[in-house]
PLY file of the C-alpha trace (Angstrom):
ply
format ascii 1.0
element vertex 314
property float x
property float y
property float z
element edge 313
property int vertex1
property int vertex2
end_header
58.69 118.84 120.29
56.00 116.83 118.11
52.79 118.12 118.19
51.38 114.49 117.29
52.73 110.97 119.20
53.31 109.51 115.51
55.85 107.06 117.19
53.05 105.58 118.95
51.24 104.91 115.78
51.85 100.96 113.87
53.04 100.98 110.86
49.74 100.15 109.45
47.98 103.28 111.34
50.81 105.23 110.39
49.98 104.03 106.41
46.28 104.75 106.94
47.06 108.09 108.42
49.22 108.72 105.24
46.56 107.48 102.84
44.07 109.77 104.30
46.32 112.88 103.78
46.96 112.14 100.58
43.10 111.69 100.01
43.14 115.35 101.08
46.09 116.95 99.33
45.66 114.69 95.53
42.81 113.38 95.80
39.54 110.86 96.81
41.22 108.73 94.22
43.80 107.28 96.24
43.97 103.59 96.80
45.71 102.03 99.74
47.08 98.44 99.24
46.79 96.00 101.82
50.25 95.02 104.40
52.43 92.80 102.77
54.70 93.10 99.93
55.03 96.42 98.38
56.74 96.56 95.76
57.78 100.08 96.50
54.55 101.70 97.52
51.71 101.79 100.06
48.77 103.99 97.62
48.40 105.45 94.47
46.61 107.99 93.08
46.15 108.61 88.99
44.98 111.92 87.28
45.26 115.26 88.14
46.19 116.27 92.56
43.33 118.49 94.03
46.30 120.96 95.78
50.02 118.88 95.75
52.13 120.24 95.16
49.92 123.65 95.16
46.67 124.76 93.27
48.30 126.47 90.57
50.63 124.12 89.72
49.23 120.11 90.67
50.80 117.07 89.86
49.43 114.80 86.99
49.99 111.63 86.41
50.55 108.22 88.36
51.51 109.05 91.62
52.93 106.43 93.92
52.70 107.01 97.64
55.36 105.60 100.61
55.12 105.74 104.03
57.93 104.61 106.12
57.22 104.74 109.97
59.83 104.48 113.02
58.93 104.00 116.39
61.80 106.34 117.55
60.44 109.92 118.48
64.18 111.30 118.01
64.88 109.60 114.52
66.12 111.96 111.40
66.34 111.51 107.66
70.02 111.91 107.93
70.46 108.61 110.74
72.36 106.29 108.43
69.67 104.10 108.58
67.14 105.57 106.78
69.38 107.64 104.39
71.58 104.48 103.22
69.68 101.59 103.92
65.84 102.17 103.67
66.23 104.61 100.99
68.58 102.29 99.20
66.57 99.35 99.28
63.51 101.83 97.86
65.54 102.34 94.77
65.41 99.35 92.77
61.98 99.09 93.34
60.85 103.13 92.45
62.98 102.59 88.84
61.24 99.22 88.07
58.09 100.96 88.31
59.47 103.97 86.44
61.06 102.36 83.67
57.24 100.14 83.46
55.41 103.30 83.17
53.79 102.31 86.25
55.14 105.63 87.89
54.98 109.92 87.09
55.91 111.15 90.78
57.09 109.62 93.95
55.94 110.65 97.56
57.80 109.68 100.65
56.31 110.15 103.89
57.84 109.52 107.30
57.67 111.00 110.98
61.15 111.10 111.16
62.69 114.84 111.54
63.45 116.19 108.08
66.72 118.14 108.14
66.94 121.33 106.05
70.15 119.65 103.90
68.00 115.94 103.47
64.82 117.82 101.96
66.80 118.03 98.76
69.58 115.39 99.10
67.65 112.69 99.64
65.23 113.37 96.57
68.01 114.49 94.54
69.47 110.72 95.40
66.22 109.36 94.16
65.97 110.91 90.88
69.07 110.66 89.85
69.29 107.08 90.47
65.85 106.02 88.94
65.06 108.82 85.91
61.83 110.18 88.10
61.24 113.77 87.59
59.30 114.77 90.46
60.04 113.42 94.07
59.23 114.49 97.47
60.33 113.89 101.10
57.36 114.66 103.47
58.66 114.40 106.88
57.31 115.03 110.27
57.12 118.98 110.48
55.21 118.50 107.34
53.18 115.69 108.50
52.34 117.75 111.61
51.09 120.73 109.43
48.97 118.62 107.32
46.79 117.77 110.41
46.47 121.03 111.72
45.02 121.80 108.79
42.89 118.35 108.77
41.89 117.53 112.24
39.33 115.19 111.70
42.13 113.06 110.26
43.70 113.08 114.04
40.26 111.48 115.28
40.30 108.95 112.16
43.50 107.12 113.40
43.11 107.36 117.16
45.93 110.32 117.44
43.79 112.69 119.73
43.73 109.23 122.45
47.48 108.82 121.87
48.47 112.55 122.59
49.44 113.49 125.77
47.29 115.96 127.74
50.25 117.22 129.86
52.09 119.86 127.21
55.59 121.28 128.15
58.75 122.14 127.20
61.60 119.90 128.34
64.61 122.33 127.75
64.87 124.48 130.95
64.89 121.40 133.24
67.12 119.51 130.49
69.89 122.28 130.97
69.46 122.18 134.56
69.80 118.01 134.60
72.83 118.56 131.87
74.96 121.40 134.14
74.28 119.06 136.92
75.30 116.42 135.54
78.78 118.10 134.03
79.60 119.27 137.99
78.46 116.53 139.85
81.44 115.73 141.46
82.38 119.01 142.82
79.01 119.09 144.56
79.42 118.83 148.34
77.09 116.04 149.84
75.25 116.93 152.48
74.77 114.26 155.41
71.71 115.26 156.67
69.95 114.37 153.97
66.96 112.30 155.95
66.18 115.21 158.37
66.12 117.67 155.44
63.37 115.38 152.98
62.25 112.01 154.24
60.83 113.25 158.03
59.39 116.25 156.99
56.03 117.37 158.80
53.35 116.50 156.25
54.75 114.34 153.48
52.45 111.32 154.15
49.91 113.38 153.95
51.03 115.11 151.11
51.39 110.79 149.88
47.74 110.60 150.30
46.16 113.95 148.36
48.00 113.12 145.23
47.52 109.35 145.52
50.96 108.46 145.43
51.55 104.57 146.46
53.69 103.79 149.31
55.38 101.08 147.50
56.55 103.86 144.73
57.65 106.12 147.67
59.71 103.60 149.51
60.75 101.90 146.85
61.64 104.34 143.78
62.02 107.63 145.35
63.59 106.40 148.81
65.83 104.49 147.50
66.85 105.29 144.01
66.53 108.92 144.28
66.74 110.92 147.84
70.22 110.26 148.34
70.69 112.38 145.31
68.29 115.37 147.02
70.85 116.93 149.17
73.19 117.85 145.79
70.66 118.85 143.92
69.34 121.43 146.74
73.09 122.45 147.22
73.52 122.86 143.70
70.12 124.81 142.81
71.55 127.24 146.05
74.57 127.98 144.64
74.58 131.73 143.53
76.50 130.78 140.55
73.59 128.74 139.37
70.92 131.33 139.91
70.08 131.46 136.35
69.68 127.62 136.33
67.42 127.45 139.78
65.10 129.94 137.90
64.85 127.34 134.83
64.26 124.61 137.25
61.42 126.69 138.96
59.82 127.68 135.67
59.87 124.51 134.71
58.21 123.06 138.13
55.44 125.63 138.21
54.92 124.77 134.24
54.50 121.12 135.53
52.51 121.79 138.18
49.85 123.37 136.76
49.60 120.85 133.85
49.21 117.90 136.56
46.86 119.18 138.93
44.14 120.23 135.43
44.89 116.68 133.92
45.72 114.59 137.44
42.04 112.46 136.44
43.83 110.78 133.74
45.93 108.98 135.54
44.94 106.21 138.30
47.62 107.14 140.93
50.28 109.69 140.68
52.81 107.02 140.05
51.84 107.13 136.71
51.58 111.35 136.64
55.48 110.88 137.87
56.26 108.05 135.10
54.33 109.90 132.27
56.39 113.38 133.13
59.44 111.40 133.19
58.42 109.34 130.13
57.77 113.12 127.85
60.69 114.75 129.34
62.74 111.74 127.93
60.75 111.39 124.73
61.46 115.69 123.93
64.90 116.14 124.88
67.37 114.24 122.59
70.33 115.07 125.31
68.52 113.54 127.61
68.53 109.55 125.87
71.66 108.33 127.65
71.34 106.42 130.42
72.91 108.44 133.14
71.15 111.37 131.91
67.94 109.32 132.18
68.39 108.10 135.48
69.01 112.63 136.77
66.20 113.31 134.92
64.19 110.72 137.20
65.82 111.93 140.36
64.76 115.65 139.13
61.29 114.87 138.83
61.30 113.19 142.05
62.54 115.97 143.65
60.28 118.46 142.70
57.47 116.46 143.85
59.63 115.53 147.83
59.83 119.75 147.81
56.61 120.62 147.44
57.32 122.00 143.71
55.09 120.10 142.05
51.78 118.03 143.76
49.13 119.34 145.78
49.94 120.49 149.30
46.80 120.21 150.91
45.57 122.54 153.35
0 1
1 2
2 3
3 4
4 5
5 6
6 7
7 8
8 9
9 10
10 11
11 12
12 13
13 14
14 15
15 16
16 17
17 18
18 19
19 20
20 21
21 22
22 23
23 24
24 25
25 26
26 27
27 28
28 29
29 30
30 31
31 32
32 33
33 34
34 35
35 36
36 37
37 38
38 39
39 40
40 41
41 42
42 43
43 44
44 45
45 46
46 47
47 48
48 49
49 50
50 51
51 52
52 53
53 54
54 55
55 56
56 57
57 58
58 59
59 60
60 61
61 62
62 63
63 64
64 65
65 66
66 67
67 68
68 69
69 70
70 71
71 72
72 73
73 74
74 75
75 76
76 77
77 78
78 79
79 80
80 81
81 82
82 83
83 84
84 85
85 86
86 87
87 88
88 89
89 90
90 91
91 92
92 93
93 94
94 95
95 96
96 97
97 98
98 99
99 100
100 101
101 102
102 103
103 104
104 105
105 106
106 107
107 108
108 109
109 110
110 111
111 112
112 113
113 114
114 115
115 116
116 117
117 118
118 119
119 120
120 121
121 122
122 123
123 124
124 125
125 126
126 127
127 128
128 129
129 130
130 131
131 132
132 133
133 134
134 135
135 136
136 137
137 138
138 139
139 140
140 141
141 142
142 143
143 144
144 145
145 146
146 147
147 148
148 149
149 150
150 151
151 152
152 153
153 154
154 155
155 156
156 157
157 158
158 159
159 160
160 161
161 162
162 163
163 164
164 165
165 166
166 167
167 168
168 169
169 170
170 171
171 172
172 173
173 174
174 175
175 176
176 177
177 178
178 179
179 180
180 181
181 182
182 183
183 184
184 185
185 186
186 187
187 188
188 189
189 190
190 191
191 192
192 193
193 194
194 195
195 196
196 197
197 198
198 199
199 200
200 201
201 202
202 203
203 204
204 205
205 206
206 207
207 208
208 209
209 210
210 211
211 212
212 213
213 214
214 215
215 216
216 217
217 218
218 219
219 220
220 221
221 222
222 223
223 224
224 225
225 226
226 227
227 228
228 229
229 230
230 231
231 232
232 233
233 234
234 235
235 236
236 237
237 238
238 239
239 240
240 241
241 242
242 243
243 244
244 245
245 246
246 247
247 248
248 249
249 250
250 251
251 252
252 253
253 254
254 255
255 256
256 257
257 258
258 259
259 260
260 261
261 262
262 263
263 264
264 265
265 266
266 267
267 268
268 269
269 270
270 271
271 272
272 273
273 274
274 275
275 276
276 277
277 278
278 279
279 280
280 281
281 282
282 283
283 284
284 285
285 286
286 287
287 288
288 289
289 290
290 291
291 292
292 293
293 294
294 295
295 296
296 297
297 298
298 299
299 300
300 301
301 302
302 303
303 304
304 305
305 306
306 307
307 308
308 309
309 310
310 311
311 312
312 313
């Protein structure tokens, strides 16, 4: 799970955010270039690096600097993509420089997930192709660390207003919406299903506490999701899937907590709903396709309609 919504970011935020690492790790000698036409880098840096790629051992030289941002929080260095196309189209441009002597060592930095096999491969592809001795993929693990270790950098680019305040872990519930999923049709449906959730003593009420519209009630949890309730309550039941219930459950009392100590950033609890669905979908590669998106909706709709998540009142 990223620590940091660098998806969020524009490419030209995600370039400052770059050149102000680099500032840190090489040097205050690094000059950004303005958006437009590269030529194969976004800043440079000339001399001797302050700590990159350690103390002992810096970099000197002419050091050219890329940053390549994707708005995808699940993107990888090895999606075809990057590894074939952007890469590829980097090339021509990295040995122009090189064989110009306008380039020592090559940076790449990009918030995409770095794979342990890419770290190498992907450099590896560079030098070979353009005579550079030193290159480096910087991806978002190592992105991540660098502003941990520089936080003021987070407040520079507007990071610490993009990051969620709501922090949890997706998997539990994603297992849950996945086992569902795979035995959905030998789930019994129940046909009761209005006298067990939609009449229930105290669920306007319960409405009104948390703020939650009537329109969003009706319209998105009525009707899109409560006919789905009865399975999932069967399902969660089912002593075979004890082990599951008690992922759902930590995973509800996790979320609960987190919304009622951050509920004031958000204007109505349609939006608490939307942002929990919005993270869960954002963390959990497994849970991108569409029918898994649409459970992991019903899920979260659930757990507020039982009381697992939302305040009660008294």
């Amino acid at each position: 799970m990223p620590r940091f919504p660098l998806h969020s970011l524009h490419d030209t935020e995600f370039e400052q955010l770059v050149t102000l690492i680099c500032r840190e790790l090489l040097g205050a000698g690094v000059t950004s270039f303005a958006p437009g036409r590269d030529g194969g880098k976004d800043a440079k840096f000339e001399g001797t690096a302050t700590a990159f790629p350690s103390t002992t051992a810096p970099a000197f030289g002419i050091i050219i600097i890329q940053a390549k941002h994707t708005s995808n929080p699940i993107a990888s260095c090895s999606d075809y993509e990057f590894e074939t196309t952007l890469i590829g189209k980097e090339i021509p441009k990295i040995k122009r420089m090189f064989d110009e002597d306008r380039l020592t060592h090559y940076i790449l930095f990009t918030n995409r997930k770095k794979t342990g096999g890419q770290e190498d491969v992907i450099p590896e592809r560079i030098k070979a192709e353009t005579g550079v001795t030193n290159v480096w993929l910087r991806g978002i693990e190592d992105i991540e660390r660098d502003l941990l270790r520089y936080p003021e950098i987070v407040k520079l680019v507007g990071l610490d207003k993009l990051r969620s305040q709501i922090q949890f872990l997706p998997d539990d519930i994603r297992d849950v919406i996945l086992a569902f999923y795979a035995h959905r049709k030998s789930i019994v449906t129940a046909f009761d299903s209005q006298h067990d959730f939609r009449d229930y003593p105290g669920l306007d009420r319960k409405n009104q506490i948390n703020g939650l519209s009537e329109t969003y009630y009706k319209e998105h949890i009525l009707v899109d999701s409560e006919p789905k309730f009865p399975e999932i309550r069967r399902f969660l039941e089912n002593p075979r899937n004890w082990e599951l219930a008690d992922q759902y459950h930590a995973t509800a009392n996790e979320l609960k907590g987190q919304i009622i100590t951050h509920r004031g950033q958000f204007v109505t609890f349609d939006e608490a709903l939307e942002h929990v669905y919005q993270l869960m979908h954002e963390r959990s590669a497994q849970l991108q396709s569409a029918s898994h998106r649409l459970l992991a909706k019903v899920f979260i709709h659930y757990m507020y309609v039982n009381c697992d998540i939302g305040e009660k009142g008294s």
